[in-house]
VOBA-1610 file (N, C-alpha, C; in pm, whole numbers, padded with zeros to 5 digits, always signed):
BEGIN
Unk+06483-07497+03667Unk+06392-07511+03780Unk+06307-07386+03796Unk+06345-07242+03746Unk+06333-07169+03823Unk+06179-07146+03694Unk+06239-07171+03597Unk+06126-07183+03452Unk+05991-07295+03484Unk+06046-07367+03545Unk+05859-07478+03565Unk+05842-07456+03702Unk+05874-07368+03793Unk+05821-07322+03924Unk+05736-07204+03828Unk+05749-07114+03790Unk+05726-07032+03680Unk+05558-07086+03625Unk+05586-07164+03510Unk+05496-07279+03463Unk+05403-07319+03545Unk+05443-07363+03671Unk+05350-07410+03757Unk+05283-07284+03844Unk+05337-07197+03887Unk+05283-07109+03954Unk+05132-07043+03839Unk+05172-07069+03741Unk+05088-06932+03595Unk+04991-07031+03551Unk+04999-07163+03600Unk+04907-07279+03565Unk+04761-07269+03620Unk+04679-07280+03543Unk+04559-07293+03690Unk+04487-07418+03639Unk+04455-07483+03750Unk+04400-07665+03726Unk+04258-07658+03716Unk+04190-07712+03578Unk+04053-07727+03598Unk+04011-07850+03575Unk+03962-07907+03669Unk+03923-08061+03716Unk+03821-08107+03617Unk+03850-08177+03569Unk+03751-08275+03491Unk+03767-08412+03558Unk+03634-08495+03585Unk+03631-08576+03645Unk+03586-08741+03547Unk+03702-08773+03509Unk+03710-08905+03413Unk+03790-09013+03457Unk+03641-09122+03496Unk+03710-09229+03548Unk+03717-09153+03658Unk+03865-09209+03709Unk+03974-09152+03807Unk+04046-09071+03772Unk+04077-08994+03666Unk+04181-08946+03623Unk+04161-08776+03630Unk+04272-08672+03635Unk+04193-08542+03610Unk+04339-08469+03511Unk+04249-08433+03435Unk+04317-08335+03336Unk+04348-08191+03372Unk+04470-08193+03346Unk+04520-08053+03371Unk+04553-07953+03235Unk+04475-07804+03269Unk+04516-07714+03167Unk+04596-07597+03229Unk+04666-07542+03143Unk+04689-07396+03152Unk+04616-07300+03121Unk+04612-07205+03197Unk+04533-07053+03127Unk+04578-06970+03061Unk+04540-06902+02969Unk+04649-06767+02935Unk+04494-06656+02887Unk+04501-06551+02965Unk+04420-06429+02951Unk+04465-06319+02862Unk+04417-06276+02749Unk+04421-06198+02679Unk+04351-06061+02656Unk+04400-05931+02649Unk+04280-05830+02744Unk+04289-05769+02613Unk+04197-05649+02615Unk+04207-05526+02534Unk+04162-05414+02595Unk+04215-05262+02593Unk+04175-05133+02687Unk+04191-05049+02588Unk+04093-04948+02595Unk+04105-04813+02513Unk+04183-04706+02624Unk+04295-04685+02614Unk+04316-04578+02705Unk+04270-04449+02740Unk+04176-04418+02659Unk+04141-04294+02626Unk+04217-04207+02646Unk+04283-04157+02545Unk+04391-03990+02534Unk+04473-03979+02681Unk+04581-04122+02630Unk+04703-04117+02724Unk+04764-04062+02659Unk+04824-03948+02696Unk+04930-03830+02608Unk+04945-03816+02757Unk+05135-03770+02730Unk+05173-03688+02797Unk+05202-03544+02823Unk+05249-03465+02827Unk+05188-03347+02878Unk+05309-03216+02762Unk+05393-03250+02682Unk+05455-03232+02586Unk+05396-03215+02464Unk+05396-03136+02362Unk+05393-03148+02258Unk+05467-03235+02125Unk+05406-03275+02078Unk+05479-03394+01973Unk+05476-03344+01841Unk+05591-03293+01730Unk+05593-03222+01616Unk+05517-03309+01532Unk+05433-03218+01442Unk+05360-03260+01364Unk+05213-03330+01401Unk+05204-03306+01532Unk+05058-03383+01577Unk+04983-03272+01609Unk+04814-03281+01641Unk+04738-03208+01693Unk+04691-03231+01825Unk+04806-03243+01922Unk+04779-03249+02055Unk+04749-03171+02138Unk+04724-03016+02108Unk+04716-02874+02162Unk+04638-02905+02263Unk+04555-02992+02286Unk+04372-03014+02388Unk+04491-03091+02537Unk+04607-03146+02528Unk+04645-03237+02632Unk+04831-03184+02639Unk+04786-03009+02609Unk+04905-02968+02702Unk+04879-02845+02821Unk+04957-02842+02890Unk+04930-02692+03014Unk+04841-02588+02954Unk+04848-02582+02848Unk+04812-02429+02864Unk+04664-02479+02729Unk+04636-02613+02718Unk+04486-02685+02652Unk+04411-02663+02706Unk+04363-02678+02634Unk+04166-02703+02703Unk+04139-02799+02818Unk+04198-02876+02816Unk+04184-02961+02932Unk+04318-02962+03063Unk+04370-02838+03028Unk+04505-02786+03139Unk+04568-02920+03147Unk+04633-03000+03075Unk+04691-03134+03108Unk+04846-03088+03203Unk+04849-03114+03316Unk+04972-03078+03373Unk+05032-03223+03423Unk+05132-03216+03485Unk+05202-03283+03511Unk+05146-03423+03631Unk+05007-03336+03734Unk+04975-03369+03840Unk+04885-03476+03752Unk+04813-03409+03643Unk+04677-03480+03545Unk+04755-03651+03502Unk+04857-03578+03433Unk+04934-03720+03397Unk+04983-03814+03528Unk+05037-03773+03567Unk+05069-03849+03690Unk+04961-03952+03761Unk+04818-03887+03783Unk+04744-03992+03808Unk+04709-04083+03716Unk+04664-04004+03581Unk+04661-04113+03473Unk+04699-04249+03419Unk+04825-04231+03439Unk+04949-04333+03436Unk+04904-04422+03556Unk+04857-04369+03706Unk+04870-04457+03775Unk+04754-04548+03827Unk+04682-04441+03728Unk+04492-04514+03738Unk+04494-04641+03655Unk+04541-04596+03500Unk+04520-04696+03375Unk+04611-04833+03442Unk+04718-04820+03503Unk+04831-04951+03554Unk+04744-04979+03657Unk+04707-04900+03719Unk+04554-05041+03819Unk+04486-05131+03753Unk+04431-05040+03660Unk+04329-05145+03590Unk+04390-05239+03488Unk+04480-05207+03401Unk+04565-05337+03331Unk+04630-05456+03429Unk+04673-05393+03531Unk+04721-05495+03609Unk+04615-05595+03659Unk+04483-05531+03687Unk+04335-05633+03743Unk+04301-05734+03633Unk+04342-05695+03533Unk+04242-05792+03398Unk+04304-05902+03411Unk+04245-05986+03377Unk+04264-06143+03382Unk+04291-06191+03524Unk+04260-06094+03638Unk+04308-06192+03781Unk+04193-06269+03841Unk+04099-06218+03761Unk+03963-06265+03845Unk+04006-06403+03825Unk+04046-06470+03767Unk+04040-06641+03696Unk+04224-06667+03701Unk+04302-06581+03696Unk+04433-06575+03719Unk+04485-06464+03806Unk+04503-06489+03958Unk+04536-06464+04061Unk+04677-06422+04054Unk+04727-06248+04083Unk+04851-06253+04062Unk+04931-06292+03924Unk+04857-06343+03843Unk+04917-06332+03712Unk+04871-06252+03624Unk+04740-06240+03591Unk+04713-06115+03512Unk+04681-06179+03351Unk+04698-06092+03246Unk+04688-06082+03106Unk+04843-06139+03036Unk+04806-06238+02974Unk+04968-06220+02866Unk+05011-06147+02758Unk+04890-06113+02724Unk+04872-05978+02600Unk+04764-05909+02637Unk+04805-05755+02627Unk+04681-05622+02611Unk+04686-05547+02547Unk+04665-05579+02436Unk+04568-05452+02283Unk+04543-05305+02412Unk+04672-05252+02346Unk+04585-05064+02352Unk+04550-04998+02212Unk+04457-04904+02277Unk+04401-04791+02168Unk+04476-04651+02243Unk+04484-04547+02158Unk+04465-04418+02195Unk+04603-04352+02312Unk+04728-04420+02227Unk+04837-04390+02340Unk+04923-04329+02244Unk+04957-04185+02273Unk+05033-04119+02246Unk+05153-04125+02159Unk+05285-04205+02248Unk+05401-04247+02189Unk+05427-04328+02272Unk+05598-04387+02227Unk+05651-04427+02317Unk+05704-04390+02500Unk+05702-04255+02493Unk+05750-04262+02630Unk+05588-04272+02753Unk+05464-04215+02654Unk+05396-04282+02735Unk+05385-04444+02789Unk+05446-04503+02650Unk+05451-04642+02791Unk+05581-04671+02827Unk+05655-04617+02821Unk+05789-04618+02879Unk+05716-04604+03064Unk+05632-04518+03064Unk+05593-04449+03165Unk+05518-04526+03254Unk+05426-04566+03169Unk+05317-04628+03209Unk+05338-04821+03240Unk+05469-04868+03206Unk+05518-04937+03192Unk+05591-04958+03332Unk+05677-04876+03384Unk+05731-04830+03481Unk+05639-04796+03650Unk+05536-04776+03609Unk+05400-04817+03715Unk+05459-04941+03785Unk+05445-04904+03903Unk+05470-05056+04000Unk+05361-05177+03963Unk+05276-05181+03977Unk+05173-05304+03959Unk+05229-05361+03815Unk+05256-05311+03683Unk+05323-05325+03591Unk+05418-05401+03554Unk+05564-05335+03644Unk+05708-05289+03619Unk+05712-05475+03732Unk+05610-05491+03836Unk+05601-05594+03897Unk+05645-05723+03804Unk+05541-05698+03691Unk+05485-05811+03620Unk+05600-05835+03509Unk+05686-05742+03462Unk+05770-05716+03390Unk+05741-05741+03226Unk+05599-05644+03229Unk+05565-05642+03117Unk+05635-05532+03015Unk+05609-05553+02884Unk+05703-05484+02758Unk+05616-05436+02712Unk+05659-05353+02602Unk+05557-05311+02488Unk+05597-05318+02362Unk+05495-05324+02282Unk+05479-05270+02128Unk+05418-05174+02079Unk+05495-05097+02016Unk+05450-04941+01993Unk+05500-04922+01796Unk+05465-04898+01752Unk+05544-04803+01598Unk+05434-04729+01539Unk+05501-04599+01608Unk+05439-04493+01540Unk+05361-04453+01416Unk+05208-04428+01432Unk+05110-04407+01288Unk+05102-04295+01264Unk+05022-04254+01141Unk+05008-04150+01070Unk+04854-04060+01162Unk+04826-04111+01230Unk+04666-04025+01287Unk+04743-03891+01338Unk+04613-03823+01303Unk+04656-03641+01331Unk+04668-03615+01427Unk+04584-03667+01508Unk+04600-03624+01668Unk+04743-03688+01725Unk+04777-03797+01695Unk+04886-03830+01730Unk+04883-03989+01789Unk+04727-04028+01853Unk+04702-04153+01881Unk+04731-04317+01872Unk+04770-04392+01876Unk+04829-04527+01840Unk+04742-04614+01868Unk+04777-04716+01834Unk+04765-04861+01908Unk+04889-04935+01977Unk+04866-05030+02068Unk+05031-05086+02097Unk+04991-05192+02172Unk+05093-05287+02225Unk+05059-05414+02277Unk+05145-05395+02402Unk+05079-05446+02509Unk+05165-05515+02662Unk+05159-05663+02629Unk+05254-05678+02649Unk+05266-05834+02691Unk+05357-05835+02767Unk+05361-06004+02839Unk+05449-06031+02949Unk+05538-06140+02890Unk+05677-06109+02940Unk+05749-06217+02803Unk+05767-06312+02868Unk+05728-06365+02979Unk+05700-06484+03039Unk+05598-06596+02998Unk+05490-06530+02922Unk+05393-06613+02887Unk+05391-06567+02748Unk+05424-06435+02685Unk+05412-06449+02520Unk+05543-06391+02459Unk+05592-06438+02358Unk+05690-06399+02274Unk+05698-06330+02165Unk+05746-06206+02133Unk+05717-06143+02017Unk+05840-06207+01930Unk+05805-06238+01790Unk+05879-06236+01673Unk+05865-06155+01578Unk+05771-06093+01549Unk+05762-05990+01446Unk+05665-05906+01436Unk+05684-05781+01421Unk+05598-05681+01449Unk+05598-05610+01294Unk+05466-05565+01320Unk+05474-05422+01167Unk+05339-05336+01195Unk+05328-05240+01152Unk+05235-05190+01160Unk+05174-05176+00987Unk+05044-05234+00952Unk+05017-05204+00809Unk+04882-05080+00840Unk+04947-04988+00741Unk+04885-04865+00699Unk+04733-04909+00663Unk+04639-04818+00717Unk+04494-04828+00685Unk+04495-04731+00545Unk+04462-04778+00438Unk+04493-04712+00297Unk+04380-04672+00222Unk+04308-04579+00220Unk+04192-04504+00196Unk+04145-04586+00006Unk+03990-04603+00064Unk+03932-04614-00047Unk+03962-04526-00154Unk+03927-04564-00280Unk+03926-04463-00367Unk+03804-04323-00354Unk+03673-04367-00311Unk+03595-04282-00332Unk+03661-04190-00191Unk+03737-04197-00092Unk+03774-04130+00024Unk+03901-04042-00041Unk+03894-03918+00037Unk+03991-03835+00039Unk+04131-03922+00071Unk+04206-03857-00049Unk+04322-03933-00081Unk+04471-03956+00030Unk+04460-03786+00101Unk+04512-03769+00274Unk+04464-03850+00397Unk+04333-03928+00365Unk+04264-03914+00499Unk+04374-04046+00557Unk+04413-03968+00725Unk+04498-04025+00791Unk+04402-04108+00924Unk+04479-04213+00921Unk+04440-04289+01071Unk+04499-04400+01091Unk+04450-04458+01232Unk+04531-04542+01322Unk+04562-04700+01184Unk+04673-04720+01175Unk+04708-04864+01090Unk+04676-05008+01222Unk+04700-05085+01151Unk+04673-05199+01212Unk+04801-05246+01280Unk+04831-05250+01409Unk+04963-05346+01479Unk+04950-05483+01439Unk+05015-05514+01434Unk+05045-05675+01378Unk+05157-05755+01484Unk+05093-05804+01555Unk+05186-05869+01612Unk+05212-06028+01619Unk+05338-06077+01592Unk+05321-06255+01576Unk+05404-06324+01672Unk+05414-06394+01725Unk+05493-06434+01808Unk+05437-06611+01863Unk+05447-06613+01995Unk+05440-06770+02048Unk+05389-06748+02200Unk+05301-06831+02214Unk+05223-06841+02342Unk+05166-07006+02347Unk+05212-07046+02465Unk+05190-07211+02531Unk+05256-07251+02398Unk+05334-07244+02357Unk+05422-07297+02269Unk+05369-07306+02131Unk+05280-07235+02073Unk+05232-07220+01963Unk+05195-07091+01877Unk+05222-07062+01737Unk+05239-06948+01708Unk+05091-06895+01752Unk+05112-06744+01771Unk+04989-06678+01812Unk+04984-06545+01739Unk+04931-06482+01621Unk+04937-06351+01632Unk+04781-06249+01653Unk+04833-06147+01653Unk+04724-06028+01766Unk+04754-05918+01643Unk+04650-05840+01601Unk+04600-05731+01553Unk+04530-05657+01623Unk+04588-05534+01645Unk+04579-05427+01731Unk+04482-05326+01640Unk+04351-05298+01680Unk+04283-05212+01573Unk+04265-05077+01647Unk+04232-04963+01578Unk+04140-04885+01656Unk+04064-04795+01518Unk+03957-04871+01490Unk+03893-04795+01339Unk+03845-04670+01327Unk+03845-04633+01240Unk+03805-04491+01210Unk+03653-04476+01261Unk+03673-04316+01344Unk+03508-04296+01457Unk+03400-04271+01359Unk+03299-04236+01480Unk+03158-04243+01425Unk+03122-04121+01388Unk+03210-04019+01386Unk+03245-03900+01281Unk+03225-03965+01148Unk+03326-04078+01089Unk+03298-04126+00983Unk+03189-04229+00955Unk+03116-04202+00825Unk+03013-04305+00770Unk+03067-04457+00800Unk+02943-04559+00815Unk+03009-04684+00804Unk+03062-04723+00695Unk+03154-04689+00573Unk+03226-04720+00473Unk+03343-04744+00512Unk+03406-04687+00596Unk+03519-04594+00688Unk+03581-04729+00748Unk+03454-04771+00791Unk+03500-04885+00896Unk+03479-05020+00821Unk+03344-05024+00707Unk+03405-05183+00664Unk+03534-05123+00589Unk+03608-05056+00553Unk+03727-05054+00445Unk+03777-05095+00534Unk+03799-05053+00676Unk+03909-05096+00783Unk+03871-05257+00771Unk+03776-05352+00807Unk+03743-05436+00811Unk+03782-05531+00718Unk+03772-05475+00604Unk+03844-05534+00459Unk+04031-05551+00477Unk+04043-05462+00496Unk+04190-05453+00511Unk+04269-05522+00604Unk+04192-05583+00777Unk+04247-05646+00840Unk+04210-05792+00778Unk+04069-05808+00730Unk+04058-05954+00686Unk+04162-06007+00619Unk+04231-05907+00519Unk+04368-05928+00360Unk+04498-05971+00494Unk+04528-05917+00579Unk+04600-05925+00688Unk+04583-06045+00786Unk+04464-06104+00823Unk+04418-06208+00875Unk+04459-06346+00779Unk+04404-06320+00644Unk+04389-06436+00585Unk+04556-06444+00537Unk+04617-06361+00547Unk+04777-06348+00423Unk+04881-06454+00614Unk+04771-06390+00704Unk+04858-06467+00821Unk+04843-06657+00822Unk+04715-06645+00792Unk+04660-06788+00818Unk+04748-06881+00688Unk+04757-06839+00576Unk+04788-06844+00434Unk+04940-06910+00465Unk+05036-06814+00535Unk+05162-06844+00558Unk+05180-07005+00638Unk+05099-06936+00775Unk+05115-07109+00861Unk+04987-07121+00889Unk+04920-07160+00826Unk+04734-07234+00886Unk+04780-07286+01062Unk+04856-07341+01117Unk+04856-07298+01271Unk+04844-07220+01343Unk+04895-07082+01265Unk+04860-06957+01308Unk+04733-06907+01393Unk+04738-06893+01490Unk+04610-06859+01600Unk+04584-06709+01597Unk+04493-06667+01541Unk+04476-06502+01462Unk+04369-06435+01557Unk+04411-06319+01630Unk+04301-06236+01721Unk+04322-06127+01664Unk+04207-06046+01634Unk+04168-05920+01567Unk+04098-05872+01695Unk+04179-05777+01775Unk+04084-05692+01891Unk+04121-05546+01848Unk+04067-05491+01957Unk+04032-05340+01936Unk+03908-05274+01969Unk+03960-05099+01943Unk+03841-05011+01921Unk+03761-05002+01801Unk+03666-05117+01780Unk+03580-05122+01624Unk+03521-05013+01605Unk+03497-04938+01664Unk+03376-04804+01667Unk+03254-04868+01583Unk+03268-04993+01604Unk+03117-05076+01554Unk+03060-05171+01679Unk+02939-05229+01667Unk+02886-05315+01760Unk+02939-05484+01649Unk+02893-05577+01748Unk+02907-05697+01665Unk+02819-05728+01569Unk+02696-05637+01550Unk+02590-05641+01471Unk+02626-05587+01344Unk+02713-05506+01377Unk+02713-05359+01256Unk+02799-05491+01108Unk+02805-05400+01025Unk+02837-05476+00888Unk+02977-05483+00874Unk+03076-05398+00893Unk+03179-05438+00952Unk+03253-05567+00980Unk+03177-05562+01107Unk+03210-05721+01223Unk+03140-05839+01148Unk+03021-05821+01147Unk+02946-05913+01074Unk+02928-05971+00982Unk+02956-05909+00875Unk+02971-05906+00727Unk+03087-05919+00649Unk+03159-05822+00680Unk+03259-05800+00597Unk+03400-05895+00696Unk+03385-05872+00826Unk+03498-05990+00893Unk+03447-06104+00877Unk+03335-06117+00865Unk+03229-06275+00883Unk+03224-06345+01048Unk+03239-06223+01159Unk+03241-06317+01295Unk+03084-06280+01314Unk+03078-06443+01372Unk+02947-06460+01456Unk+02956-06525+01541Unk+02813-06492+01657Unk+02822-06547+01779Unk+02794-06715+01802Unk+02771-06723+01674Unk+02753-06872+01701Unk+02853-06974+01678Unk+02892-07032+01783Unk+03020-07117+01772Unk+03017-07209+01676Unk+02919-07285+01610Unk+02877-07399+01559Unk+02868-07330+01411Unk+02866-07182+01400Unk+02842-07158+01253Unk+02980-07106+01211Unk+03067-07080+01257Unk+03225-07021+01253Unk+03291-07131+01132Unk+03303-07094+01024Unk+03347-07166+00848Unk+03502-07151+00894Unk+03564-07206+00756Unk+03713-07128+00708Unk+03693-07043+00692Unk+03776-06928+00715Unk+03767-06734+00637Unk+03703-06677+00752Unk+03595-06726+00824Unk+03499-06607+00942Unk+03597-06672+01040Unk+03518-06551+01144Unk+03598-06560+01308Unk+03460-06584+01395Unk+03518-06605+01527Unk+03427-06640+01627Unk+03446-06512+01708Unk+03268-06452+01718Unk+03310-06342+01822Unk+03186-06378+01965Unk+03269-06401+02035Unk+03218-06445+02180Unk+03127-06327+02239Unk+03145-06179+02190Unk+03108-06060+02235Unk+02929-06031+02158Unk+02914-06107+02087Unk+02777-06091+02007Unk+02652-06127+02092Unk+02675-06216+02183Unk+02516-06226+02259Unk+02553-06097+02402Unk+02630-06072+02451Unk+02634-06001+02552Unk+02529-05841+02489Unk+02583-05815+02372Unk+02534-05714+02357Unk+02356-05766+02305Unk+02385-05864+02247Unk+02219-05869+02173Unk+02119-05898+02284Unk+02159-06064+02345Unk+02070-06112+02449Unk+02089-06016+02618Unk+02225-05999+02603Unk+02213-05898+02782Unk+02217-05767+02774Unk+02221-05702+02694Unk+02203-05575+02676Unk+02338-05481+02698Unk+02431-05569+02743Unk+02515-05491+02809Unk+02658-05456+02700Unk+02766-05379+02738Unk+02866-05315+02622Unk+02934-05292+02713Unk+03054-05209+02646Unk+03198-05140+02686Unk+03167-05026+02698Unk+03105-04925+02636Unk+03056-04745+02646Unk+02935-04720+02632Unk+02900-04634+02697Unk+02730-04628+02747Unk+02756-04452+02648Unk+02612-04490+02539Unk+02625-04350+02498Unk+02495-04326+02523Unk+02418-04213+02580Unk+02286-04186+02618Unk+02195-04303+02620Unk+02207-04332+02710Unk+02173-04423+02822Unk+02148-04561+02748Unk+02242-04601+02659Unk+02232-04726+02575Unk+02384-04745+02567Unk+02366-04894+02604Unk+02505-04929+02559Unk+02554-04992+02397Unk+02672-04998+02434Unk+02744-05008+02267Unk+02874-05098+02308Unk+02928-05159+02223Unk+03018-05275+02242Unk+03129-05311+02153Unk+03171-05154+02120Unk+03300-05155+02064Unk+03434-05230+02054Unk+03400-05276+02157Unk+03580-05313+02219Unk+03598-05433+02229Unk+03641-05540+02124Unk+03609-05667+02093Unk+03724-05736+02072Unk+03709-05832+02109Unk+03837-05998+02030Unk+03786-06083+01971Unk+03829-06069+01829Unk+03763-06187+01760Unk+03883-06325+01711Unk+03791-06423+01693Unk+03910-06539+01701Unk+03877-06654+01589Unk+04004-06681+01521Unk+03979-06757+01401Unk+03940-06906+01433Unk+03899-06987+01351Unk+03827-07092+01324Unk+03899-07181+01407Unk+04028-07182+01380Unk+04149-07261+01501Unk+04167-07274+01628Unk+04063-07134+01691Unk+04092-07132+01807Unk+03957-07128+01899Unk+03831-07204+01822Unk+03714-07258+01922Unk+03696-07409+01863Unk+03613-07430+01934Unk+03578-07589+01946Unk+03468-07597+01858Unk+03438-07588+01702Unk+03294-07566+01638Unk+03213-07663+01661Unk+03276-07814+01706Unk+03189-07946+01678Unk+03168-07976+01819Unk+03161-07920+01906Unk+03049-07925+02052Unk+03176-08001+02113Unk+03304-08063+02077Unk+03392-08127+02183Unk+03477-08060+02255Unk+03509-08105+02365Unk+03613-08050+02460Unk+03765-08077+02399Unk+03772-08045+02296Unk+03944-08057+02275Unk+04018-07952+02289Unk+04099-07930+02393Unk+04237-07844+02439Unk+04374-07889+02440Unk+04319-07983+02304Unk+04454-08021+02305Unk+04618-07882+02277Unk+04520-07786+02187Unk+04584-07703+02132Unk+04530-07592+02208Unk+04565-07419+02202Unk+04489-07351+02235Unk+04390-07270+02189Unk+04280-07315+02293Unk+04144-07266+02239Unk+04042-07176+02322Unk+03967-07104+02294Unk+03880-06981+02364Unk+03824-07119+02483Unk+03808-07034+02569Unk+03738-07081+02731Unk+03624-06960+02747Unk+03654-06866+02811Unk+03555-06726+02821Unk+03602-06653+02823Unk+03500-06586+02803Unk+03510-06419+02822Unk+03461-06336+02907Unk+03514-06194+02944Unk+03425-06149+03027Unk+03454-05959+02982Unk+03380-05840+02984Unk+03390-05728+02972Unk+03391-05714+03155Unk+03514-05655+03187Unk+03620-05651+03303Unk+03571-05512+03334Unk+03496-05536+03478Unk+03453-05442+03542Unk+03490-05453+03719Unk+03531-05309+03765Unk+03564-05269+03894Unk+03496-05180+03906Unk+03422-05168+04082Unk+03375-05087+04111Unk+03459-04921+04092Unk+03572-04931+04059Unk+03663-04804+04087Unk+03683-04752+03904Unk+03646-04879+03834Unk+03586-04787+03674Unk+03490-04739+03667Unk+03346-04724+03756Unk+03253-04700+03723Unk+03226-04569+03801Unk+03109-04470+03724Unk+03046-04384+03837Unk+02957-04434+03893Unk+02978-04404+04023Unk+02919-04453+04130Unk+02786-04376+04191Unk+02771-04251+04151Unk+02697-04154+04151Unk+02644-04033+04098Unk+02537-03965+04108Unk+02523-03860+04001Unk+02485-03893+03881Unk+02514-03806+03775Unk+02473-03756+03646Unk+02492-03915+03534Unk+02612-03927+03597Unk+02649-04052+03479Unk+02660-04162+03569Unk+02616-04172+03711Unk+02611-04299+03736Unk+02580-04434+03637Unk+02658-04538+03696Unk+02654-04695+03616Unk+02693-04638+03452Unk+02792-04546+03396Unk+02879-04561+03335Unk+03021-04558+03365Unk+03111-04609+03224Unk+03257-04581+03267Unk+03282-04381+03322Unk+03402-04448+03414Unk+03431-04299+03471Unk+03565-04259+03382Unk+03553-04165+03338Unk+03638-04138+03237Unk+03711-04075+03286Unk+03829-03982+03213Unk+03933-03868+03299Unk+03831-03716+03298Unk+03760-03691+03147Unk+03722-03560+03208Unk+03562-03644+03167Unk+03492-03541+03212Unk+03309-03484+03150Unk+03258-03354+03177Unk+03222-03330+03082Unk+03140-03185+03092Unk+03260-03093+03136Unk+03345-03102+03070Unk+03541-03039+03063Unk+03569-03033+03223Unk+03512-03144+03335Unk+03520-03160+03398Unk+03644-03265+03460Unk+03785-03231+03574Unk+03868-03343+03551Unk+03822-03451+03674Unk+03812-03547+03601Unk+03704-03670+03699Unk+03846-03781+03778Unk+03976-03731+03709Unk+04067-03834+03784Unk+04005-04002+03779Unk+03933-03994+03637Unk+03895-04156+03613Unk+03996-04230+03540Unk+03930-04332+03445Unk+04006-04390+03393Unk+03989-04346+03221Unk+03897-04424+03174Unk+03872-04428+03064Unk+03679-04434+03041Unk+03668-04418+02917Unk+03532-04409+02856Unk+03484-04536+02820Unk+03580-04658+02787Unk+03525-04752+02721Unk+03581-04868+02871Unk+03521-04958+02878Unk+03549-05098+02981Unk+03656-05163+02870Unk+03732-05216+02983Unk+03825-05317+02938Unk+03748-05498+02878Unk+03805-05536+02809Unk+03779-05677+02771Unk+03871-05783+02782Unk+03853-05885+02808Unk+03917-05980+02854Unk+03853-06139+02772Unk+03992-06223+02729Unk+03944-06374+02700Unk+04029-06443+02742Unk+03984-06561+02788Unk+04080-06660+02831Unk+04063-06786+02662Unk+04234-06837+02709Unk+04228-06944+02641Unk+04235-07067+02729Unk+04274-07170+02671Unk+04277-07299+02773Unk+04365-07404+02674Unk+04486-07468+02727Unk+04531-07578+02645Unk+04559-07680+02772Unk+04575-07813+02733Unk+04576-07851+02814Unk+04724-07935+02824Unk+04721-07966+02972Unk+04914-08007+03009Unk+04909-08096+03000Unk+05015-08177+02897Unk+05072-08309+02888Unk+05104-08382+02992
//
């Protein structure tokens, strides 16, 4: 009983009007957040964290972390309520988190610890020390298997060069397998080679998933440090914004007209935005032939997840994200990049 009070509470009804009859779906919201340089205030052997301890460049103390933790659990907890009230996200792709006890920590946040969300974390090779990792809520998604695959340098690239691997996560959501790739690609320090190799490497990962069970429902989100234009996304993943052109092998990326036709993105870099922070979704999981079938689960919308309390509100960088520092300034924000958000939709028997 206590499982379809559950069910029914996390349900949300969208009326279609046939005949007499009305069809009922479920929702399930899927987010992604760059945390920007959640570290805690410790040093970690073998990393280059020197910038995010007491005595760094950015004095990270105890008080710094403390809000941090309790800023970023506001805003994970908001994503997906606009359309799911009190329920929130069933999965959230992070970038840029430290280790484990940061989300031990961050996990432990009341708005959070409420929701009795988990994590996925396994430690990568990046110098600074940075990750990727997953929240989910094991009420609405199930992990079965996790790995992290190593981002493995071209040949023409330095044979050391270290960075964030790909999370892999597979599991079950509305009762069907679902897996999530956690990216965060190499920055705009590096040439775009950097990033289609990354691109190449999750596609071998995408397709080796689909390959196993073609049911498989495959989301590639993350920090692309590309737009949906760039060659990367476009090219080398094969997502485009057009629902009707989405083949076998390409993905559907819902995030391609926001940036082309509205101008708008996730990080504002001199006074232009950019639209890094993306979910892309395999052939399985939109509707290419113009019908309403939910029978299974499939993309509904999207939205780049904005609060007045992420943004500056005034001054120098007004109407961008408010980050933690600027101008080695501590702003007690959140992050640099906007959160992203997709809903799916299946519908109830």
């Amino acid at each position: 009983m206590k499982k379809l009070s559950l069910y029914l509470v996390l349900s949300l009804l969208l009326v279609t009007v046939c005949a007499s009859a009305q069809r009922k779906f479920s929702v399930y919201a899927v987010g992604f957040y760059n945390q920007e340089n959640l570290f805690d205030t410790c040093h970690d052997a073998g990393k280059n964290d020197s910038e995010f301890l007491p005595t760094g460049s950015y004095r990270w103390n105890g008080l710094k972390y403390t809000h941090k933790l309790r800023n970023m659990a506001r805003a994970l907890a908001d994503m997906g309520t606009d359309k799911l009230p009190g329920v929130g996200c069933a999965v959230i792709g992070l970038s840029e988190v430290e280790n484990s006890k940061v989300l031990d920590d961050l996990t432990a946040q009341e708005p959070l610890r409420a929701r009795g969300y988990k994590y996925v974390h396994i430690e990568g090779p990046d110098v600074r020390g940075i990750d990727c990792a997953m929240l989910y809520n094991p009420a609405l998604f199930t992990v079965k298997d996790t790995k992290l695959v190593p981002y493995v340098p071209a040949a023409s690239m330095k044979s050391d060069y270290k960075t964030r691997g790909f999370l892999t996560v597979s599991g079950e959501m509305a009762g069907e397998p679902v897996a999530v790739i956690v990216c965060h690609w190499p920055s705009r320090f590096a040439n775009s080679p950097y990033r289609e190799h990354a691109a190449a490497q999750v596609k071998v990962i995408k397709d080796s998933l689909l390959k196993a069970n073609p049911a498989m429902k495959v989301m590639v989100m993350g920090d692309l440090n590309d737009d949906p234009t760039n060659k990367s996304v476009k090219d080398v993943l094969g997502a485009t914004g057009d629902v009707k052109k989405v083949k076998e092998g390409m993905m559907y990326n819902p995030w391609y007209n926001l940036l082309v036709k509205e101008g708008t993105g996730t990080l504002s870099y001199q006074g232009s935005w950019n639209l890094f922070d993306q979910i892309l979704l395999t052939p399985n999981m939109v509707n290419t032939d113009g019908k309403k079938d939910f029978s299974t689960l499939k993309y509904w919308t999207r939205q780049i997840f904005r609060r007045d309390y992420l943004m500056n509100n005034e001054g120098r960088y007004k109407g961008t994200p408010k980050r933690t520092h600027a101008s080695g300034i501590w702003l007690d924000g959140y992050s640099d990049h906007l959160p992203v958000v997709v809903y799916l939709v299946k519908e109830r028997k």
